[in-house]
C-alpha positions in Angstrom: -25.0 -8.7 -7.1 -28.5 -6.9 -6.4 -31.4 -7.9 -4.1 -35.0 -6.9 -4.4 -35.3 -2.9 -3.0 -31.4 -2.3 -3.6 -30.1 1.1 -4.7 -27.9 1.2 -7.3 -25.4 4.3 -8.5 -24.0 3.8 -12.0 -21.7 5.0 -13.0 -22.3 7.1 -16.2 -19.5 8.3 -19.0 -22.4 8.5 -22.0 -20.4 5.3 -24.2 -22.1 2.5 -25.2 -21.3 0.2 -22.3 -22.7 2.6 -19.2 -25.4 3.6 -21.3 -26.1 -0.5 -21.8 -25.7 -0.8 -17.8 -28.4 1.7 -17.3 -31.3 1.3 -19.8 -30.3 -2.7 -18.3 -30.7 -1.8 -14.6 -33.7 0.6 -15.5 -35.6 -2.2 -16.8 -35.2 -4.1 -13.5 -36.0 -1.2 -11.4 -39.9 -2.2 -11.4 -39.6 -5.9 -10.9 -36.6 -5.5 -8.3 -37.9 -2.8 -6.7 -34.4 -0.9 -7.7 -34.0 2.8 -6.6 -31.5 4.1 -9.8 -29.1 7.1 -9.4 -26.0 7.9 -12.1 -23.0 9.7 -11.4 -21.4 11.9 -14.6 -17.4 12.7 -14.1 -16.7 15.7 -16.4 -12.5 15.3 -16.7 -12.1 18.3 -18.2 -9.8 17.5 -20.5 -11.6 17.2 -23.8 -13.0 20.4 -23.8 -16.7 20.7 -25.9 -16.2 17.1 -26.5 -16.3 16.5 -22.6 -19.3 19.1 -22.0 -21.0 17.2 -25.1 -20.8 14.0 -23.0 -22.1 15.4 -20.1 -25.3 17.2 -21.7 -25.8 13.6 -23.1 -25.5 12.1 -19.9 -27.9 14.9 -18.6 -30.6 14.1 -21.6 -30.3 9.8 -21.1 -31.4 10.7 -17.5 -33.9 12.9 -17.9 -35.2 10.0 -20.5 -34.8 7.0 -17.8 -35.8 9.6 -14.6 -32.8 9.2 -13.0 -31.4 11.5 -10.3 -27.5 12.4 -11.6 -24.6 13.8 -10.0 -22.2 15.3 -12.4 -18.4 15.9 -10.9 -16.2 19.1 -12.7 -12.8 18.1 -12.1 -9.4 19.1 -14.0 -7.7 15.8 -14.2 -4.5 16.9 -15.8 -3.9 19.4 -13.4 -4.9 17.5 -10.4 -2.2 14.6 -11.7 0.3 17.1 -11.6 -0.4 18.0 -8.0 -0.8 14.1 -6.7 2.6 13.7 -9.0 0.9 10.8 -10.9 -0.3 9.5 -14.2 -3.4 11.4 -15.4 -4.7 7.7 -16.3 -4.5 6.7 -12.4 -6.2 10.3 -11.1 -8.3 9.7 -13.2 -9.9 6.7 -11.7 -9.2 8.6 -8.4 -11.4 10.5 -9.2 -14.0 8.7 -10.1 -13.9 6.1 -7.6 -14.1 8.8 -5.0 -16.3 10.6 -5.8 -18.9 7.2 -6.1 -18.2 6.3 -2.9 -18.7 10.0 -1.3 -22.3 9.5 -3.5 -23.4 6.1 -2.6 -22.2 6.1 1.4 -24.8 9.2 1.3 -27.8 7.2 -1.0 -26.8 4.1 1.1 -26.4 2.9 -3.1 -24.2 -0.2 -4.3 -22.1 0.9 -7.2 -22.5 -0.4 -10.8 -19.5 0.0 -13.4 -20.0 -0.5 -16.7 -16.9 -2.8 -17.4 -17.2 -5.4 -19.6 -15.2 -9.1 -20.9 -12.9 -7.2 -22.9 -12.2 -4.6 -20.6 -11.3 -7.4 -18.3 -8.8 -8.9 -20.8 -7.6 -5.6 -21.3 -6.7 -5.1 -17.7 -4.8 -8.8 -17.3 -2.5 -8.2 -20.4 -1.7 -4.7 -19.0 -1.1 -6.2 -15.9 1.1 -9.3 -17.7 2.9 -6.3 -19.0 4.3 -4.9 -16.3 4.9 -8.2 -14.7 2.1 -8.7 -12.0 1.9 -11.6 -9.8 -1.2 -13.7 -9.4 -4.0 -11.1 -7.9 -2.7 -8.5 -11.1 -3.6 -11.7 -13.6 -7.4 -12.3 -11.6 -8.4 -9.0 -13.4 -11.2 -7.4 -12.7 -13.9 -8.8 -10.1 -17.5 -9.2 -10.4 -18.0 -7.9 -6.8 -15.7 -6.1 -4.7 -17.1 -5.1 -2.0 -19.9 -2.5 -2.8 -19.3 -2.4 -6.0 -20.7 -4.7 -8.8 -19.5 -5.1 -12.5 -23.1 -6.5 -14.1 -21.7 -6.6 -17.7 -18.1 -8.3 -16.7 -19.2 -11.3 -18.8 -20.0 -9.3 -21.9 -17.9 -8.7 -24.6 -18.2 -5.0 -26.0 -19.5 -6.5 -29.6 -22.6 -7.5 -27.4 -23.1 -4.6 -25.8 -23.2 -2.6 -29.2 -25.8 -5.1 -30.5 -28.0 -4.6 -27.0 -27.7 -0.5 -27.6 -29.0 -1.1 -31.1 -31.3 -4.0 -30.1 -32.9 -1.0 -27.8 -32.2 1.8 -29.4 -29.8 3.5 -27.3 -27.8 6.1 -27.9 -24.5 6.2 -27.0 -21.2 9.0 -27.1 -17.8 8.0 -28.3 -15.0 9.5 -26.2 -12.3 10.6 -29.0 -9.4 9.5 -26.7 -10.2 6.1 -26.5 -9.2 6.4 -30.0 -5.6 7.2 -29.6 -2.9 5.6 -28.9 -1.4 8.3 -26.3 -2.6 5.9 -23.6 -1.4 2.6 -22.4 -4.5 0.4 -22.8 -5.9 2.3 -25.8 -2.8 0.6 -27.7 -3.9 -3.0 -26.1 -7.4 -2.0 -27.8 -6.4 -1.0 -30.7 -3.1 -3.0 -31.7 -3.0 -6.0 -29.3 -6.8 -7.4 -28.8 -7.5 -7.5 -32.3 -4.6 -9.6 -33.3 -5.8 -11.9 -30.3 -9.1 -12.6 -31.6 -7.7 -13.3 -34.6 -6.0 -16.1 -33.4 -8.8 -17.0 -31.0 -12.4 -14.8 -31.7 -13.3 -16.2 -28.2 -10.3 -14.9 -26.4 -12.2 -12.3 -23.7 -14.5 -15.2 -22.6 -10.9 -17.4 -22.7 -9.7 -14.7 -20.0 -12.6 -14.5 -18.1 -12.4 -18.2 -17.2 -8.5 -18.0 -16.9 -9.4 -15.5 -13.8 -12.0 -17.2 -12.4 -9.6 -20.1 -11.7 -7.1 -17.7 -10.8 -9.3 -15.8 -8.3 -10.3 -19.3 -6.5 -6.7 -20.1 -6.3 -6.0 -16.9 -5.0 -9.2 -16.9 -2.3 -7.5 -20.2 -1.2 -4.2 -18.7 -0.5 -5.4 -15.7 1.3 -7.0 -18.0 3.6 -3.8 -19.9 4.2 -2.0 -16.2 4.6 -4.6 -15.3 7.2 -4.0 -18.8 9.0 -0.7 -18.4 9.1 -0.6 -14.8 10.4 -2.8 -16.4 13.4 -0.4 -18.9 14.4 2.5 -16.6 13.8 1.3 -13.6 16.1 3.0 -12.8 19.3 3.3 -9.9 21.1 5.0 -7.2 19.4 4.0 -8.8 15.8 4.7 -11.7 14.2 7.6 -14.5 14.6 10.3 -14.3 12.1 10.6 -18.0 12.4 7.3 -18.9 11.2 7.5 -16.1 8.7 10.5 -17.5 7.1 9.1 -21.5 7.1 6.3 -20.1 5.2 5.3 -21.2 1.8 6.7 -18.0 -0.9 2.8 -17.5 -2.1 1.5 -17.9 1.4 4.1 -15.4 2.9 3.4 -13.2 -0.3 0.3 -12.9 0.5 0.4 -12.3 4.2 2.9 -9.2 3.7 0.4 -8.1 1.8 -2.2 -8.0 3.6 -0.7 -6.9 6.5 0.2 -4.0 4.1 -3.4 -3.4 3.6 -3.4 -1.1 7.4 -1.5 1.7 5.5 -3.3 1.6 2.0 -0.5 0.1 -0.1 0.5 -2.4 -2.1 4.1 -3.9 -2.1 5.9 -4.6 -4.8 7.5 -7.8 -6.2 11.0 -6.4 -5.0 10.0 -5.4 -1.6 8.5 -8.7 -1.0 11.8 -10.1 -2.0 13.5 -8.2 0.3 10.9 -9.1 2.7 11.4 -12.7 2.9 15.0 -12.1 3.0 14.8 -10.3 6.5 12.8 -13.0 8.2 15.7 -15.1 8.1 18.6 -12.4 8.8 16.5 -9.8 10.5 17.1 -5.9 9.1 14.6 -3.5 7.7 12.8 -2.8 4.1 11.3 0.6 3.6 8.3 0.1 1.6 7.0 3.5 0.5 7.7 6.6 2.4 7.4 6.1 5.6 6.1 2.9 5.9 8.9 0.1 6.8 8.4 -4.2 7.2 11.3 -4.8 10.5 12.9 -7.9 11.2 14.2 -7.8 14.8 15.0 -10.0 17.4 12.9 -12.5 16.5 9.6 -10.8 15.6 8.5 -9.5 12.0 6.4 -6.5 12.4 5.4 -3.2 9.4 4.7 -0.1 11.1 4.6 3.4 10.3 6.9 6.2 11.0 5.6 9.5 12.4 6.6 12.0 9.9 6.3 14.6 12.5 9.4 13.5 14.2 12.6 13.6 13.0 13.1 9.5 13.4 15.2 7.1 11.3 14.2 2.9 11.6 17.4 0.9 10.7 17.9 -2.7 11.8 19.4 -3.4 15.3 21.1 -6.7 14.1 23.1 -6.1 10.9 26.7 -5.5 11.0 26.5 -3.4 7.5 27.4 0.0 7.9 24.4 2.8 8.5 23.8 5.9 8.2 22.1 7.6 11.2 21.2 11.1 11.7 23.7 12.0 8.9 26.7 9.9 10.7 27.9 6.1 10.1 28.2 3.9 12.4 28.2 0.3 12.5 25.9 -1.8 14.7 26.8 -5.5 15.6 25.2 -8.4 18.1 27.5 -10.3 19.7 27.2 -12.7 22.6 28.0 -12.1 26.1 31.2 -13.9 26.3 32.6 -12.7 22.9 31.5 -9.2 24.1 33.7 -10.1 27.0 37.1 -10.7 24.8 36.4 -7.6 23.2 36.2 -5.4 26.2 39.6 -6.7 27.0 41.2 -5.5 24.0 38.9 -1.9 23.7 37.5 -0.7 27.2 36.0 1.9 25.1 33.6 -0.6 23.6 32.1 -0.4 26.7 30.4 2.9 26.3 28.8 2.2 23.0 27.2 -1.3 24.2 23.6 -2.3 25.2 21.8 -5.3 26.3 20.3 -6.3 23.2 17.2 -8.0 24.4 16.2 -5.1 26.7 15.3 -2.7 23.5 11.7 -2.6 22.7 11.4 -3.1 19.2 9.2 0.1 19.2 12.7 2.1 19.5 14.4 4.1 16.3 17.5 6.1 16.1 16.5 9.8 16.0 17.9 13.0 17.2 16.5 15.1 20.2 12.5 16.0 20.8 11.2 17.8 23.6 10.5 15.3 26.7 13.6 13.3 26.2 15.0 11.6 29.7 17.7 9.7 29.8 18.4 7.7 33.2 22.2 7.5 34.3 23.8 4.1 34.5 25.0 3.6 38.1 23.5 6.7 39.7 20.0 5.8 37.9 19.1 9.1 38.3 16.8 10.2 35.3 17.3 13.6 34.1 15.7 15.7 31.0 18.1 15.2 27.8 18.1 18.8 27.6 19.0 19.5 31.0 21.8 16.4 30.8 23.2 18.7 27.7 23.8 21.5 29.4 25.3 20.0 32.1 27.8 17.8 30.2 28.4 21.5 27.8 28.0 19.6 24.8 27.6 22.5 22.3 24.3 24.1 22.1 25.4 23.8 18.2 25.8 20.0 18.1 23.0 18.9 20.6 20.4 19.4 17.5 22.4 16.7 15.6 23.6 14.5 17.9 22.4 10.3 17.1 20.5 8.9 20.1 18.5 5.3 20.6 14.9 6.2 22.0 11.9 4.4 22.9 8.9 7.1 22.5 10.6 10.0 25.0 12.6 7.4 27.2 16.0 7.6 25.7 18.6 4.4 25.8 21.5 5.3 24.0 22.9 8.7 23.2 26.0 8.7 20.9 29.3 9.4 23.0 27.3 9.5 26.3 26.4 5.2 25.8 23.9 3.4 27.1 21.0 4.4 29.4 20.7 2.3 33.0 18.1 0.3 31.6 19.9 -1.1 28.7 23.2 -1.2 30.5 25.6 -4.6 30.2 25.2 -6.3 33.4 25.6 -9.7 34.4 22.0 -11.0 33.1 23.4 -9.9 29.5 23.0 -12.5 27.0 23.5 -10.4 23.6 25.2 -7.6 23.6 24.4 -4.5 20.4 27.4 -2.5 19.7 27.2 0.3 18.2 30.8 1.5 17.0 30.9 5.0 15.4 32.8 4.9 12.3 34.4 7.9 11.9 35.7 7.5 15.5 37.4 3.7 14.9 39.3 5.0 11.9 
């Protein structure tokens, strides 16, 4: 975890396990050459209690001569504004405010967190139904961060502070039960030991197998990603023959780019488009896309008014407020069709000439649309006016674009570039619902 001349930032509440972590750390600082800094979070939520902790936390360092950084930051109201738990802004917090600290000192970061609060984190994580990287708990090392104390159970820490004579704070929180792993303290652990007294030191060894069978998979996922990138992403063919822990684990981490992690459900759904191509929307604007052949997660721009669906479903979407129905066929049954509805016609497009960067949107500035037959490209405002399509409906009218170059605009059909012609192998249809009936 450390090397000789290290700097170190610890992270500091005033309990007894940071307080351990620090008069530890301190007593290497001479040996190791250790340069030792703390960081104090004051959540504001406990009010004299909280200032209490932090003129503790002020007093320890002054003892050790440590530099500290102290943080003021209402929690509760900041949860409020992020629209999450005040458990999970909490940490937030915290964890950003090390890193803003320790990119300056050029520091590693030391938490105090200990056996049982790694025991505590895979039950709450068994809880709430977690896969396999939820049940490795807490690591040792992850990337500048280091957990010195993870094999210690918080019994030994208490007997080191006494041992050495340190003195310690005791946040009056952790003794509720208003929060989620407070009650895994207080009501679960206990009954645990009881049936086995060595049960953190049980789950420590549980997720060091765990985490080398999870190491060993991630390497598979990243192998597999290798072999299964092509241009434009990833084939949906050697998506779908993957292993279901392999493939979990390669969404996954392709989900990494945008800072999330998928669920259980969307990996489901996930696995299920590789084979049948369509689209899962995983938070926001962040969507996985099955499409003609290639498996790809990208972002949508926020800015624009856009809407991803799937190009090769025959289920019935919604775009730009209006259903519609979108269907692949091949060339020859595209042909019988036309037979029976000319006006099918109008509403086609070669379905291997759309990128797979295109979405269904509604007009921007810069639109062009290029006329089939004439192929004579003209602005998609200027194209409006001409054709007098309402000034009142051009706002809302559905159209198929590829960045500004637009291929399809509803009642108008298909650009010249995606036009049927007689290299056509699959043909999209895209039959407006409200039109058929």
């Amino acid at each position: 975890m450390l090397d000789n001349g290290d700097s170190v930032l610890v992270g500091l509440s005033g309990g007894a396990d940071s307080c351990a972590l620090l008069c530890f750390l301190c007593s290497l600082r001479e040996s190791m050459e250790l340069k030792i800094y703390a960081c104090h979070i004051n959540h504001m939520i406990r009010g004299e209690e909280a200032d209490r902790d932090e003129r503790f936390a002020e007093e320890l360092c002054r003892r050790f001569d440590v530099p500290l950084f102290v943080l003021h930051k209402d929690v509760i109201s900041e949860a409020r504004r992020r629209k999450i738990g005040t458990e999970q802004c909490g940490r937030e917090v915290r964890y950003s405010f090390f890193q803003e600290k320790a990119a300056g000192l050029r520091a590693k970061i030391a938490t105090a967190h200990t056996a049982s609060d790694n025991a505590e984190t895979v039950l709450f994580n068994l809880a709430r139904g977690s896969g396999i990287s939820g049940l490795c708990g807490i690591p040792p090392v992850r990337d500048n961060i280091i957990r010195p104390l993870i094999r210690c159970g918080r019994e030994e820490i208490e007997a080191y502070c006494r041992r050495n004579n340190i003195d310690f704070v005791t946040d009056s929180s952790n003794l509720t039960r208003e929060y989620t792993r407070n009650k895994l303290r207080l009501d679960v652990m206990p009954v645990l030991r009881q049936i086995n007294p060595s049960f953190e030191s049980s789950v420590s060894s549980m997720t060091d197998h765990l985490r080398e069978a999870e190491e060993y998979i991630d390497s598979q996922a990243m192998q597999a990603l290798e072999d299964a990138e092509i241009n434009g992403g990833y084939s949906s063919e050697m998506m779908a023959r993957l292993p279901k822990a392999v493939f979990s684990a390669a969404v996954r981490k392709l989900c990494e780019k945008y800072a999330l992690i998928p669920e259980a459900k969307h990996i489901e759904l996930m696995r299920k488009i590789v084979y049948n191509g369509g689209a899962v929307e995983i938070r926001g604007s962040v969507f996985a896309i099955s499409s003609q052949g290639i498996f790809r997660i990208m972002q949508r721009n926020d800015s624009e008014s856009m809407q991803i669906v799937p190009l090769d479903t025959d289920a019935p979407l919604l775009i730009c407020g209006k259903k519609y129905t979108l269907t692949v066929v091949d060339i020859e049954e595209f042909k019988k069709l036309k037979k029976i509805e000319k006006k099918l016609f109008y509403e086609a497009l070669d379905y291997d000439t759309i990128p797979l960067t295109s979405v269904f949107r509604t007009k921007q500035s810069g639109d062009s649309f290029t006329l089939p037959y004439r192929k004579v490209t003209k602005p998609v405002r200027k194209l409006f006016t001409e054709l007098k399509i309402p000034r009142e409906n051009r706002s809302s009218l559905p159209l198929l674009a590829d960045g500004s170059r637009v291929l399809w605009i509803s009642t108008l059909g298909s650009s010249a570039q995606c036009m049927v012609g007689s290299s056509t192998k699959r043909v999209l249809l895209i039959c407006d619902d409200t039109q058929s009936r």
